[in-house]
PASEBA-1860 file (N, C-alpha, C; in nm, 3 decimals):
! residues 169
1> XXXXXXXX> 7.152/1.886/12.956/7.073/1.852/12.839/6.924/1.866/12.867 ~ 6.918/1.829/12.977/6.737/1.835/13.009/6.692/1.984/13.044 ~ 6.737/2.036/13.078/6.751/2.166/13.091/6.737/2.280/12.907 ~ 6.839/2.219/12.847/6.811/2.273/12.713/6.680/2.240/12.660 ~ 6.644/2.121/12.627/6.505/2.074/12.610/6.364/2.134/12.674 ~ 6.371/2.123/12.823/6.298/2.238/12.907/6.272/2.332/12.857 ~ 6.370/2.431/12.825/6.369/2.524/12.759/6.311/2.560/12.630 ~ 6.349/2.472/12.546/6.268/2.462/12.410/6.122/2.429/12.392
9> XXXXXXXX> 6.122/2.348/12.512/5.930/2.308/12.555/5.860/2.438/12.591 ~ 5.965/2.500/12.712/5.879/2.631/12.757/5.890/2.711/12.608 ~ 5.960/2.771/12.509/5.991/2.856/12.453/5.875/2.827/12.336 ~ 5.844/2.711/12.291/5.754/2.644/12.153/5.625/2.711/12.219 ~ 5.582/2.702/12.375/5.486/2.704/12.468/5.422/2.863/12.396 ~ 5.538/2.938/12.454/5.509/3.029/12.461/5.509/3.148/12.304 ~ 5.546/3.041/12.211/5.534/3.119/12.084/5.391/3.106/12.072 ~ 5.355/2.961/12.072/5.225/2.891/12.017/5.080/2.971/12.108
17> XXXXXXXX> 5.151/3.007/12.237/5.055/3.077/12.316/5.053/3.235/12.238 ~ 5.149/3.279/12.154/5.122/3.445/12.113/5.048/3.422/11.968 ~ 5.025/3.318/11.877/4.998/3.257/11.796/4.917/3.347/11.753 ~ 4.815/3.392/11.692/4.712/3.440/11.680/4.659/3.346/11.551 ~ 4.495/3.292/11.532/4.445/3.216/11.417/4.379/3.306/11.342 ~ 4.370/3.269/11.216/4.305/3.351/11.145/4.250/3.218/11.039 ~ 4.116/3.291/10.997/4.058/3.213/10.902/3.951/3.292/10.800 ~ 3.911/3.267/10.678/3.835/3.344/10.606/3.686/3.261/10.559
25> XXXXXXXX> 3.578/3.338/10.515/3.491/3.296/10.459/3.454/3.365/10.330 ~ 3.361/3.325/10.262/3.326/3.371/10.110/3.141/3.388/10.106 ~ 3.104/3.520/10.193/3.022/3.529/10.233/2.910/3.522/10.069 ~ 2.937/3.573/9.973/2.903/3.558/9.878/2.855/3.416/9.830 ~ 2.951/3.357/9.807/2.913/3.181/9.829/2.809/3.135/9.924 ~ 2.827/3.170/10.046/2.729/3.170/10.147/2.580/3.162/10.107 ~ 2.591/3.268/10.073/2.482/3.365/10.078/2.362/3.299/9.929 ~ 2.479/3.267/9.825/2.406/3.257/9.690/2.358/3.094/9.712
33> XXXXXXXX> 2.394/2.993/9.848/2.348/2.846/9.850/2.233/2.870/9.983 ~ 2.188/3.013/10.008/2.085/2.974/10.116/1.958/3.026/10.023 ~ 1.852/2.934/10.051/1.709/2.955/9.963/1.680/3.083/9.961 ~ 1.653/3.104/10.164/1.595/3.222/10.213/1.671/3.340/10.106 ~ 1.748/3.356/10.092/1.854/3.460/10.039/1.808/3.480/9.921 ~ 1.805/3.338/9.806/1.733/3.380/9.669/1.643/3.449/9.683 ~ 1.514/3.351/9.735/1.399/3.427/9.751/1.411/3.571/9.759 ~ 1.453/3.585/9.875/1.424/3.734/9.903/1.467/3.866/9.810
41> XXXXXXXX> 1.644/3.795/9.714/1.671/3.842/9.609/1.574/3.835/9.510 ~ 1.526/3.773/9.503/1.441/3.756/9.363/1.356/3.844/9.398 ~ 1.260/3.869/9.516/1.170/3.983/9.543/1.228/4.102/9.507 ~ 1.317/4.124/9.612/1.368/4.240/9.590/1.399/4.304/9.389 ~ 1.491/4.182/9.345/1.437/4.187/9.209/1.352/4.242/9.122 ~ 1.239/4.153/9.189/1.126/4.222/9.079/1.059/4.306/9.119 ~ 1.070/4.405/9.247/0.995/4.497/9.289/1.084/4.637/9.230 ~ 1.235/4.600/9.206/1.313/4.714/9.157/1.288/4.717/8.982
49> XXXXXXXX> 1.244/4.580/8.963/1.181/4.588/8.824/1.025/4.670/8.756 ~ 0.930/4.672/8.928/0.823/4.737/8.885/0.910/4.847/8.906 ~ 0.972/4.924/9.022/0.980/5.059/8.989/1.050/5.094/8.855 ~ 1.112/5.090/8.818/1.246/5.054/8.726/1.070/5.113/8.571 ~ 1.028/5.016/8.568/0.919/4.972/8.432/0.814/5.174/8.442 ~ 0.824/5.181/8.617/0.707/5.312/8.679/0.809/5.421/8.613 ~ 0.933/5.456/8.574/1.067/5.512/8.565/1.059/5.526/8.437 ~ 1.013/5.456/8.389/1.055/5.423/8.241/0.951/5.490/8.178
57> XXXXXXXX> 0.853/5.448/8.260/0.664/5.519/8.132/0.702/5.667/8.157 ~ 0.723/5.717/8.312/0.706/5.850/8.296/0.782/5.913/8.205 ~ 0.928/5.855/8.231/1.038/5.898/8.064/1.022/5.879/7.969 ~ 0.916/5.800/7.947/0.884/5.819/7.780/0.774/5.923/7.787 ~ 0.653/5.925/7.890/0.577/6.052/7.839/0.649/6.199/7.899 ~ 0.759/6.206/7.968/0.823/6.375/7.966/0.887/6.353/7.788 ~ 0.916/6.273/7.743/1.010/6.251/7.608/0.852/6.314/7.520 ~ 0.773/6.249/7.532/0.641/6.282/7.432/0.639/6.425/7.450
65> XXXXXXXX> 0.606/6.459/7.562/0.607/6.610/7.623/0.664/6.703/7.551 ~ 0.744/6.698/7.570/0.874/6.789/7.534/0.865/6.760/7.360 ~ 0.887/6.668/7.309/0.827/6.640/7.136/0.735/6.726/7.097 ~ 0.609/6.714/7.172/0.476/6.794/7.178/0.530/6.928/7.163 ~ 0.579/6.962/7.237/0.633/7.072/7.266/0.738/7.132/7.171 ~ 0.785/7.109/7.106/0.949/7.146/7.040/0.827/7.143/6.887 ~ 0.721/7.065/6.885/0.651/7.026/6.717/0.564/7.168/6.707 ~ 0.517/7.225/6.847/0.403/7.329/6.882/0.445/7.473/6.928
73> XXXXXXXX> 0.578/7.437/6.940/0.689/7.581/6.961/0.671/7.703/6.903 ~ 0.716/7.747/6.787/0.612/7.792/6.717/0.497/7.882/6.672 ~ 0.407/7.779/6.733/0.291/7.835/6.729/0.235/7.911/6.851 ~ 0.286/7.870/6.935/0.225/7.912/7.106/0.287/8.042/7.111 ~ 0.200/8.114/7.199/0.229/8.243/7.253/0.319/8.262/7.366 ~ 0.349/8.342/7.382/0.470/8.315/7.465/0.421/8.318/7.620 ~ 0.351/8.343/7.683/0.285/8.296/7.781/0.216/8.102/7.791 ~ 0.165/8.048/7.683/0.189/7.881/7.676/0.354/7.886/7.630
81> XXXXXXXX> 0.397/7.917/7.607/0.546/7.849/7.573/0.565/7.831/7.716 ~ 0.578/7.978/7.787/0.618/7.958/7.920/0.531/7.853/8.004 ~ 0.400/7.851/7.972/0.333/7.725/8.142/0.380/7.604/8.075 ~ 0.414/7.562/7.907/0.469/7.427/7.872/0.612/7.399/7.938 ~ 0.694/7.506/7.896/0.869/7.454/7.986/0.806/7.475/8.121 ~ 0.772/7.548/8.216/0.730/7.524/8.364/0.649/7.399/8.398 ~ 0.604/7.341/8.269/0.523/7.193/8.278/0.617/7.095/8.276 ~ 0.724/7.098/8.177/0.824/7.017/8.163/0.911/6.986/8.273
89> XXXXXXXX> 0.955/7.108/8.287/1.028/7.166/8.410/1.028/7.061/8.548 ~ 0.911/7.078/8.570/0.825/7.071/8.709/0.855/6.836/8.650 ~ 0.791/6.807/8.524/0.789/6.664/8.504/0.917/6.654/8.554 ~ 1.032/6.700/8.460/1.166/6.664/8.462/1.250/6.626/8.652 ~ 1.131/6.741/8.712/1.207/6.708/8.849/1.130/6.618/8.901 ~ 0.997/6.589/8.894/0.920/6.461/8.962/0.963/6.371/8.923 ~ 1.052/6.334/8.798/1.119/6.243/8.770/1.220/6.213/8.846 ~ 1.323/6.303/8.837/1.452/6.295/8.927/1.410/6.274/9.049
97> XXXXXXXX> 1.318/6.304/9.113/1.253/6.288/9.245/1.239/6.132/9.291 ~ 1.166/6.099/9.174/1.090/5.937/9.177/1.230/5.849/9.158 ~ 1.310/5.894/9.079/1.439/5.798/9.065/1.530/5.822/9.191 ~ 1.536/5.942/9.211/1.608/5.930/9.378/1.562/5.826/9.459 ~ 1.383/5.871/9.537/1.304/5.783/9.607/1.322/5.658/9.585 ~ 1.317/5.623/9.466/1.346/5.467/9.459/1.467/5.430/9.493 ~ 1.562/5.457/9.398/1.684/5.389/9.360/1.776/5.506/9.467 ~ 1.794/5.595/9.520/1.916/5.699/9.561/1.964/5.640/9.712
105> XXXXXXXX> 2.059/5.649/9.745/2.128/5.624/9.916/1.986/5.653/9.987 ~ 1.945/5.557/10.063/1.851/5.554/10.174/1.698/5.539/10.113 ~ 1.716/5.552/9.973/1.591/5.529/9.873/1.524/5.406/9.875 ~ 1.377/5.354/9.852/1.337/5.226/9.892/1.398/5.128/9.859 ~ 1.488/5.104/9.733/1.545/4.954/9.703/1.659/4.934/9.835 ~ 1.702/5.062/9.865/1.820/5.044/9.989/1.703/4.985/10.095 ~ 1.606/5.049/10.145/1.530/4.989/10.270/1.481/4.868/10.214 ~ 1.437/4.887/10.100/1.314/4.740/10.112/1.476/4.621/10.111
113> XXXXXXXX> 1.593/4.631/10.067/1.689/4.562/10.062/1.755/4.561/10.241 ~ 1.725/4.639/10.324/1.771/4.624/10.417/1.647/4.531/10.515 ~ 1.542/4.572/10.485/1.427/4.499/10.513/1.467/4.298/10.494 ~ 1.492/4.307/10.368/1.495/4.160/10.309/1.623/4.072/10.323 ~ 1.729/4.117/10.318/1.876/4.078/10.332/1.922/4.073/10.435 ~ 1.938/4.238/10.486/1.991/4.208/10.614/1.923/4.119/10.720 ~ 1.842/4.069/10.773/1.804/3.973/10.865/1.895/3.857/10.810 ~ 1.898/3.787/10.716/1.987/3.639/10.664/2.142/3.731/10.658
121> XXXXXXXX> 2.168/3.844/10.638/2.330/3.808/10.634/2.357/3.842/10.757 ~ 2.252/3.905/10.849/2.302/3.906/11.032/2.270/3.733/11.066 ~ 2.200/3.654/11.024/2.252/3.475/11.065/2.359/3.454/11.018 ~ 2.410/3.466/10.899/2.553/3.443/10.858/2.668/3.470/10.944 ~ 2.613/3.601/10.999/2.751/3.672/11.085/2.716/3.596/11.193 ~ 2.634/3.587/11.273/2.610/3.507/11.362/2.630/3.362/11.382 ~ 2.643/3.312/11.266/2.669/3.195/11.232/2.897/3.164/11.297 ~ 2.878/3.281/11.222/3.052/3.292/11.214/3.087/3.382/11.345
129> XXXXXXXX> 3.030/3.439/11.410/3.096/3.463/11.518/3.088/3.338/11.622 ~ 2.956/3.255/11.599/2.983/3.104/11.710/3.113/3.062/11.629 ~ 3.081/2.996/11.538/3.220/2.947/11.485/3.383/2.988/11.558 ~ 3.389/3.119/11.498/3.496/3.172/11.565/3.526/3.168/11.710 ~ 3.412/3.170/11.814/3.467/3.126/11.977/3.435/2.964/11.977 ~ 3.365/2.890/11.884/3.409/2.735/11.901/3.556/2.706/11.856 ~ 3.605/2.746/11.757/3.722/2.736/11.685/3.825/2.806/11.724 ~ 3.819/2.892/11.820/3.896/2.978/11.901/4.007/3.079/11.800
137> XXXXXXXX> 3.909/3.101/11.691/4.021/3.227/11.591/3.991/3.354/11.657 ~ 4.073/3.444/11.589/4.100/3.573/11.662/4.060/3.632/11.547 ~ 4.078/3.601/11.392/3.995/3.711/11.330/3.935/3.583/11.197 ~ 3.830/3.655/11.112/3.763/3.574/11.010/3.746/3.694/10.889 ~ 3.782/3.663/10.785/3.802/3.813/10.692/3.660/3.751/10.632 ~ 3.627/3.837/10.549/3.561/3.811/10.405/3.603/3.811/10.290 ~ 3.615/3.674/10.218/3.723/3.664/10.095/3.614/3.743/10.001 ~ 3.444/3.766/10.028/3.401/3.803/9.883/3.408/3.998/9.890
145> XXXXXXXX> 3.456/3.986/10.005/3.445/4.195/9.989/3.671/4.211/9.999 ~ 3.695/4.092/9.901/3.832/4.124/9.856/3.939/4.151/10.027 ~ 3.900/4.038/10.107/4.001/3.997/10.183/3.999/4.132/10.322 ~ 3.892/4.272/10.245/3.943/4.363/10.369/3.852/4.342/10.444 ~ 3.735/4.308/10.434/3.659/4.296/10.585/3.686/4.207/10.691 ~ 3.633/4.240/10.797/3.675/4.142/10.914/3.524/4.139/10.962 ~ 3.460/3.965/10.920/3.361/3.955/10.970/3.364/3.940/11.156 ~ 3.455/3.886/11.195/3.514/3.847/11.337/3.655/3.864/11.370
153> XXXXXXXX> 3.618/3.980/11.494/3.743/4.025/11.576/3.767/4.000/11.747 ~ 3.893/3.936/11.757/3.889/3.895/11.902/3.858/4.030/12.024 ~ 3.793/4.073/12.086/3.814/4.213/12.185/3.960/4.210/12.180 ~ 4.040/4.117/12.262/4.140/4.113/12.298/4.258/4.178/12.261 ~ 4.224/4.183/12.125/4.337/4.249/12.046/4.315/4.399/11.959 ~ 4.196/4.459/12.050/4.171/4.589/11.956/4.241/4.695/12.111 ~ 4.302/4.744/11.991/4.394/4.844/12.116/4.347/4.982/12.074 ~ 4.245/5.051/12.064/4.230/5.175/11.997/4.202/5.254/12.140
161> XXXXXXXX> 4.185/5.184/12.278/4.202/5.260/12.383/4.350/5.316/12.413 ~ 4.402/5.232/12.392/4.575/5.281/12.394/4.631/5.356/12.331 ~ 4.567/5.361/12.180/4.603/5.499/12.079/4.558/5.597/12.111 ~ 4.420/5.583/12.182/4.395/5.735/12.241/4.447/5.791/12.365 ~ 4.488/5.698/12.488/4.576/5.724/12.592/4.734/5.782/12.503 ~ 4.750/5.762/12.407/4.887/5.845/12.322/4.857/5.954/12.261 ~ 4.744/5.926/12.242/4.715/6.109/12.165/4.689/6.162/12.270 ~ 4.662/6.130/12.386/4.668/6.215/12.539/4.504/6.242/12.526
169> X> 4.420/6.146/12.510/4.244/6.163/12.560/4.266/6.064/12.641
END
């Protein structure tokens, strides 16, 4: 009998030892109760609001432009017809230009936003990776990017050296 028991002690032992913990956070939540974070949202905010307002005047005067233009059509010789559409032309892409620069992948609202944010959501992560080796979990998802991120991963358990020892690198 003591022997069966033994057994069940070692065996509970050794499930509880393959265990792995897992726990999640709601970095979103986080994020929307730290000051620093408003603030810096709110900057960021209203600086995408001046460009946004700089976006807007020039599109209304290429809109005048081109009005000007379509009312005076017409009358112009065909040499001004042509330097007016090469005028337009030329607005239409300093536009697209200025809305890239601002607003496009790697465009200032992305930097001045990497400038302002990222420093507070690298404390967050930092926050949660102590957590995770005080609390001894092996992974921590993010419930606000819909459960797939993994803010914290144990080393221990990333085997992608072993998948490549199988693909034979």
């Amino acid at each position: 009998m003591k022997k069966v028991i033994l057994t069940m002690v070692l065996l509970a032992g050794l499930t509880s030892a393959f265990a792995q913990r897992f726990a999640y956070v709601d970095t979103k939540y986080i994020l929307e109760k730290l000051s620093d974070y408003k603030a810096a949202q709110q900057k960021l905010d209203d600086q995408a609001a001046l460009w946004q307002k700089d976006i807007d005047q020039k599109s209304e005067a290429l809109k005048k432009m081109y009005s000007k233009y379509q009312a005076e059509e017409f009358l112009l010789t065909a040499d001004l017809k042509k330097q007016r559409e090469d005028e337009i032309i030329k607005a239409e892409e300093e536009l697209k230009d200025l809305q890239k620069n601002r607003f496009g992948y790697n465009g200032d609202l992305f930097k001045k936003r990497q400038e302002l944010i990222q420093p507070i959501q690298d404390k967050v992560f930092d926050a949660v990776q102590k957590l995770a080796e005080i609390r001894t979990y092996d992974f921590i998802f993010d419930k606000a990017s819909g459960g797939a991120a993994m803010l914290y991963t144990n080393p221990k358990y990333d085997v992608s050296e072993e998948v490549l020892k199988r693909l034979g690198m």
